[in-house]
C-alpha positions as CSV (number, residue, x, y, z in Angstrom):
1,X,1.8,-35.3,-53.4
2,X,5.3,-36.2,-52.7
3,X,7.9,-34.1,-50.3
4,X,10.8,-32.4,-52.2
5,X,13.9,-32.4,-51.4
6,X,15.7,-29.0,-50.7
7,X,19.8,-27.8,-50.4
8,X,21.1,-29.1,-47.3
9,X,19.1,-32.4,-47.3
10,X,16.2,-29.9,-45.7
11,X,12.4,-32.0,-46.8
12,X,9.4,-29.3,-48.0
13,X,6.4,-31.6,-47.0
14,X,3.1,-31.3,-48.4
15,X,0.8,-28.6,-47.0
16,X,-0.8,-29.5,-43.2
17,X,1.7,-32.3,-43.3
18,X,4.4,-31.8,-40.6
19,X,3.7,-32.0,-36.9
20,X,5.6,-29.1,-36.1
21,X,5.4,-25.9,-33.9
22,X,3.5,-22.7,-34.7
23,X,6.3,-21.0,-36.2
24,X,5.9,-17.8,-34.0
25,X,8.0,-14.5,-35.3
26,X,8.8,-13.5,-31.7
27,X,9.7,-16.4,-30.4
28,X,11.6,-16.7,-33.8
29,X,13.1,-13.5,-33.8
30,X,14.4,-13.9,-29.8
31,X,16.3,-17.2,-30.4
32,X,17.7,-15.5,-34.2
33,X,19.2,-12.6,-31.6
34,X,20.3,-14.3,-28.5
35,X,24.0,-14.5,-28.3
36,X,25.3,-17.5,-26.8
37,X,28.7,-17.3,-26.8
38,X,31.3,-20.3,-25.7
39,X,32.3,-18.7,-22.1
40,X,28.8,-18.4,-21.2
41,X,27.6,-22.0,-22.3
42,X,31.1,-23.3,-20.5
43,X,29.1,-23.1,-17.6
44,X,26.9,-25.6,-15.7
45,X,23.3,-24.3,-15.6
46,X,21.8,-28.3,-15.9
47,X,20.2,-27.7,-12.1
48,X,18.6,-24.3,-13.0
49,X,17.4,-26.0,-16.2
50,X,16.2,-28.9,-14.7
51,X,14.3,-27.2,-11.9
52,X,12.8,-24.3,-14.1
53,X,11.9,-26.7,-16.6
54,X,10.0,-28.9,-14.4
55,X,8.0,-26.0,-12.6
56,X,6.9,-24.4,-16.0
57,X,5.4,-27.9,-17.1
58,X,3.3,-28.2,-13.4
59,X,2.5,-24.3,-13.7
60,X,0.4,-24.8,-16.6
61,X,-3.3,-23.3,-16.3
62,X,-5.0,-25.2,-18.7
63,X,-4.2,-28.7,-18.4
64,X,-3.9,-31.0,-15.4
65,X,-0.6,-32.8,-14.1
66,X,-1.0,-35.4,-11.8
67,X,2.2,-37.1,-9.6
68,X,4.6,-35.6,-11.8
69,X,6.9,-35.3,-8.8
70,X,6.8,-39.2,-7.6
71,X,9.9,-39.6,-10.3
72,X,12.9,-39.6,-8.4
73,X,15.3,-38.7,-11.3
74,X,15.5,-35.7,-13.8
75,X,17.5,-35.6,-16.8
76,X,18.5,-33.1,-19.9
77,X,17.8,-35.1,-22.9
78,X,17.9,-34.2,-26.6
79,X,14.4,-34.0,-27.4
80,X,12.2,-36.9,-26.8
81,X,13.8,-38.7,-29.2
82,X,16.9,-39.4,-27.0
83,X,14.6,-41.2,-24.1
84,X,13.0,-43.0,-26.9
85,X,16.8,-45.0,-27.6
86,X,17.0,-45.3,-24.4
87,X,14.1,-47.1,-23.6
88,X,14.8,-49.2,-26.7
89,X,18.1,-50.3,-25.1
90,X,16.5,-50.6,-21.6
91,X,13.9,-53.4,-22.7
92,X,15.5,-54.6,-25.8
93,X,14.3,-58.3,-24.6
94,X,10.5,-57.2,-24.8
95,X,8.2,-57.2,-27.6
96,X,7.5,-53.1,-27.9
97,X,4.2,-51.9,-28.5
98,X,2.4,-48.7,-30.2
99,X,-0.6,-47.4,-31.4
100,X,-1.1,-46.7,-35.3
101,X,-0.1,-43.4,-35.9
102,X,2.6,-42.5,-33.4
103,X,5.8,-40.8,-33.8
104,X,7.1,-42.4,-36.9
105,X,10.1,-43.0,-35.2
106,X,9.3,-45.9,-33.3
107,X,8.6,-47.9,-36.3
108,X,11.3,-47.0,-38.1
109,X,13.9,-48.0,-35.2
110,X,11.8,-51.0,-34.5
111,X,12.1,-51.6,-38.8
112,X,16.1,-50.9,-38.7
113,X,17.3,-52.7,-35.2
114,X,15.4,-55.7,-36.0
115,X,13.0,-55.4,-32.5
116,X,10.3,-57.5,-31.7
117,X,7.1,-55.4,-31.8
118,X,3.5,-55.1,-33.0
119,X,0.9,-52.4,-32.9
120,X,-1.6,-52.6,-30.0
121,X,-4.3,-52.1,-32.8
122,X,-3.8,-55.5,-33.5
123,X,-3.5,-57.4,-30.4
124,X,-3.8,-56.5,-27.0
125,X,-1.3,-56.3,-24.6
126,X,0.9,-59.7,-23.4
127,X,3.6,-60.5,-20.5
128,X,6.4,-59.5,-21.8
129,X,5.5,-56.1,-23.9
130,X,6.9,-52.4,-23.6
131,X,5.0,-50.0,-24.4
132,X,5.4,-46.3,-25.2
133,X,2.0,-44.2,-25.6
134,X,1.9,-40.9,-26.2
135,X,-0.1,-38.0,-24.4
136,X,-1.8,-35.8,-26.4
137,X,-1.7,-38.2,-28.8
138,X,0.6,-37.9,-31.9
139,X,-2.1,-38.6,-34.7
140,X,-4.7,-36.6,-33.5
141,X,-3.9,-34.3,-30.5
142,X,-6.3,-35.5,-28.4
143,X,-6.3,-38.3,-25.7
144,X,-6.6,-41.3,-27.2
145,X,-6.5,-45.0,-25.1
146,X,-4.8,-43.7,-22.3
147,X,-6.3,-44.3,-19.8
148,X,-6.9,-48.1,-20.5
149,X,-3.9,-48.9,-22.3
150,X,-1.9,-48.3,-18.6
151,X,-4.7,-50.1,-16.9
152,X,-4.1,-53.0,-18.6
153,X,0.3,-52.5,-18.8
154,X,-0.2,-51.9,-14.8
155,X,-2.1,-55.0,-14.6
156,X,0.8,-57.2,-16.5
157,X,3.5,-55.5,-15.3
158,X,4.6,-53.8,-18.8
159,X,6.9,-50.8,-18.2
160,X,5.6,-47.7,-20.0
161,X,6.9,-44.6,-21.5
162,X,5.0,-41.9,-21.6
163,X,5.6,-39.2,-24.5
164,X,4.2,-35.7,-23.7
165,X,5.7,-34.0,-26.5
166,X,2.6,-31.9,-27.8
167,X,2.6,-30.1,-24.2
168,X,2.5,-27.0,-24.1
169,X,0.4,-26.6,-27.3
170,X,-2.5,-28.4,-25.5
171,X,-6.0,-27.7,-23.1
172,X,-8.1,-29.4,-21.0
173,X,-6.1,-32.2,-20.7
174,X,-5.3,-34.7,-17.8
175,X,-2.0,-35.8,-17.6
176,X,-2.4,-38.7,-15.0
177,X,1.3,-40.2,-14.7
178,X,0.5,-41.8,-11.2
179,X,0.4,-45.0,-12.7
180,X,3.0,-47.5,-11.3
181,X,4.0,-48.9,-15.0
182,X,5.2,-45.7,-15.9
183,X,8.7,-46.2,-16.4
184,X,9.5,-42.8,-17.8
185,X,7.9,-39.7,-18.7
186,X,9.3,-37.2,-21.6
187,X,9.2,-33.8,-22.8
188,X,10.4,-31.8,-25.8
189,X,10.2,-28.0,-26.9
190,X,10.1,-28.7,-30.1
191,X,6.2,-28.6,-30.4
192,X,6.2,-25.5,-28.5
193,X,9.1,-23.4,-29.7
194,X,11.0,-23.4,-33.1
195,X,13.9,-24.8,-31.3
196,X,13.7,-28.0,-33.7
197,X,17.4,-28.2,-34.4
198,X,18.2,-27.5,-30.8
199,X,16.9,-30.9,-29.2
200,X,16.0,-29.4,-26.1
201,X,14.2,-32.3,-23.4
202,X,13.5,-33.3,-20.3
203,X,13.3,-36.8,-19.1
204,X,11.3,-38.3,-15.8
205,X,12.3,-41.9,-14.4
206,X,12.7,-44.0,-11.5
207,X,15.9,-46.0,-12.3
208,X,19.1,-44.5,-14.1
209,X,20.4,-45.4,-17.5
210,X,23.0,-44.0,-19.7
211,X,21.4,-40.8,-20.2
212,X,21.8,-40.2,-15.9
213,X,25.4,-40.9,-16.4
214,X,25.5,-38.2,-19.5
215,X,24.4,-35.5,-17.2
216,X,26.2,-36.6,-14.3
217,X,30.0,-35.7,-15.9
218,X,27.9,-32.4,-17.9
219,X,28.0,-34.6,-21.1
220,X,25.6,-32.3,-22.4
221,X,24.3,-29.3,-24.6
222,X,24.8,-26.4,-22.5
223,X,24.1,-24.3,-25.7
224,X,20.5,-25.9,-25.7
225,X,20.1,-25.1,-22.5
226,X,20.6,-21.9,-22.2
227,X,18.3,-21.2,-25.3
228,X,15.7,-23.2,-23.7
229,X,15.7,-21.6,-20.2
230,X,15.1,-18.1,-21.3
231,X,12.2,-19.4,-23.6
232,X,11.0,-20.9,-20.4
233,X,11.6,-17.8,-17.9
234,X,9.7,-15.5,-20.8
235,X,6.9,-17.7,-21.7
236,X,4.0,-19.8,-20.1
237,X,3.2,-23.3,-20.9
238,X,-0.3,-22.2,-22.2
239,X,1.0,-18.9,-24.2
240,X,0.6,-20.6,-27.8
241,X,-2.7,-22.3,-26.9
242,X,-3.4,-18.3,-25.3
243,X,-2.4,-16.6,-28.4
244,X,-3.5,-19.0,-31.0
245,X,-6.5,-20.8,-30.1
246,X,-9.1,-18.2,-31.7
247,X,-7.1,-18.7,-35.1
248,X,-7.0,-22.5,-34.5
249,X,-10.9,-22.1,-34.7
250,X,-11.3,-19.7,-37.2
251,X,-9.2,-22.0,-39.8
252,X,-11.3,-25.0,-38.4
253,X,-14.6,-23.0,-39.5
254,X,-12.9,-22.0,-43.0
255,X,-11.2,-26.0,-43.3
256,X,-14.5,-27.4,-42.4
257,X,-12.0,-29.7,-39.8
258,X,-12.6,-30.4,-36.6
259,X,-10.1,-28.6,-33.7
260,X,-7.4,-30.5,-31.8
261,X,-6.8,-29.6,-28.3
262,X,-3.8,-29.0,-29.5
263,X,-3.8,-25.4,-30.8
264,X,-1.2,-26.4,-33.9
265,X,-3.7,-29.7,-35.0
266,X,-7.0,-30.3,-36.5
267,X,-8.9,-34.0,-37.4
268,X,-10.4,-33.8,-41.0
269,X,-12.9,-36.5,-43.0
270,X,-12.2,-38.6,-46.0
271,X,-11.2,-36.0,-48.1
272,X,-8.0,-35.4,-46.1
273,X,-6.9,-39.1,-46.1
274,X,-4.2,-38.3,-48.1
275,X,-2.6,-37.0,-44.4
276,X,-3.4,-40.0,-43.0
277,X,-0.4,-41.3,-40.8
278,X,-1.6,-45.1,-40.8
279,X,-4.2,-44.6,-37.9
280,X,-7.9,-43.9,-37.7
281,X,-7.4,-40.1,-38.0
282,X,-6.7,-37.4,-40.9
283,X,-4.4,-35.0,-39.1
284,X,-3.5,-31.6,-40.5
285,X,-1.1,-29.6,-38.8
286,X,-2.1,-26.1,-38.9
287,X,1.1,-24.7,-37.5
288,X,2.5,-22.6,-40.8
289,X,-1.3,-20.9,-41.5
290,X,-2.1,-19.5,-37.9
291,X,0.8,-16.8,-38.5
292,X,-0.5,-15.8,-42.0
């Protein structure tokens, strides 16, 4: 099956396609009736956002985050997609490297600026390599070479960027960022919240880049912010996985599919490979059934 095209250059994707966010009605129906007018988004709220942002990710109950506080700078960023081009640009001289079925993304930037890069499913890594590895892990929600593939970057001295964009939809995971090649660490709401269109991020590093100098002179979406500080004031880090892990299950049984831990993804055999994203897993996002 083939996407379709819609008005406004919108793409309807097959059924259990799209990685996307459980598309709650409250959640939906708060941001539809929050007024955000210009006078209030005139002013600077990056510190409250930063802060408040940062202690919702360590308050969460069901996962584990480990040295989260050893990065020295914290930035606004439009999604995680934003960090991603800035990484890019930071080690444009290395070969970058990523596991079959992360965020397409990567490989289309990699295609389209010409980079030097491989997957690591093909060779392991070399002097010389960036990598960027993502946590749960895009194709299948679960943790998936982790652990070893920052073993092996920390022994070669191969900066990292770790992707943590599925938090918030996740349990009973470990997110260990206390290893030294971790050159950056990145969040989005976009998994979480219907706030897709808002590029709402966070961004962890050691060394400043563009994106510090952006948020230094308030170069920023205040609009975003705003939007995504009362969704992080009202709501936990573990409220979807609270409210929609029994459904997650329940589908599973019906789906016959195995469960992610994360709440909006599920792993299914053969006769799913037509969601296969190029990796070793059959993904389906669940996201659009567990509000039927």
């Amino acid at each position: 099956m083939t996407a379709k095209k819609l008005l406004g250059g919108l793409v309807q994707r097959p059924k259990y396609h799209q990685g996307k966010c459980v598309p709650d009605k409250e959640i939906s129906n708060l941001l539809e009736t929050t007024k955000l007018s210009l006078k209030l988004c005139d002013v600077d709220i990056s510190a409250e956002f930063l802060s408040t942002y940062t202690d919702w990710i360590k308050s969460t109950k069901k996962n584990k985050i480990i040295e989260l506080d050893r990065f020295e700078h914290i930035n606004y960023a439009q999604g995680t997609t934003e960090s991603f081009d800035k990484f890019y640009i930071k080690h444009h001289d290395k070969r970058f490297r990523i596991w079959k079925g992360e965020y397409a993304y990567h490989k289309i930037m990699f295609e389209a600026g010409n980079m030097n890069w491989s997957f690591l499913d093909d060779e392991d890594l070399q002097m010389g390599d960036a990598v960027i590895i993502s946590i749960p892990f895009a194709d299948s929600g679960n943790v998936y070479k982790y652990a070893e593939t920052l073993e092996a970057a920390e022994k070669l001295n191969i900066p990292a960027l770790v992707d943590c964009a599925w938090f918030g939809t996740c349990s009973d995971i470990t997110f260990d960022l206390s290893y030294e090649c971790i050159d950056q660490v990145v969040f989005s709401m976009s998994k979480v919240f219907p706030t897709t269109r808002h590029r709402i991020g966070i961004r962890f590093s050691n060394q400043k880049d563009g994106l510090d100098e952006l948020n230094r002179v308030n170069f920023i979406n205040n609009f975003s912010q705003h939007a995504g500080l009362m969704l992080l004031k009202k709501y936990s880090p573990d409220h979807i996985v609270e409210k929609y892990l029994s459904k997650q299950i329940d589908l599973c049984k019906e789906l016959k599919v195995k469960p992610s831990q994360c709440v909006n993804l599920a792993l299914g055999g053969d006769e799913w490979l037509p969601l296969n994203r190029g990796g070793i897993f059959n993904r389906l996002c669940l996201s659009d059934e567990l509000v039927k």
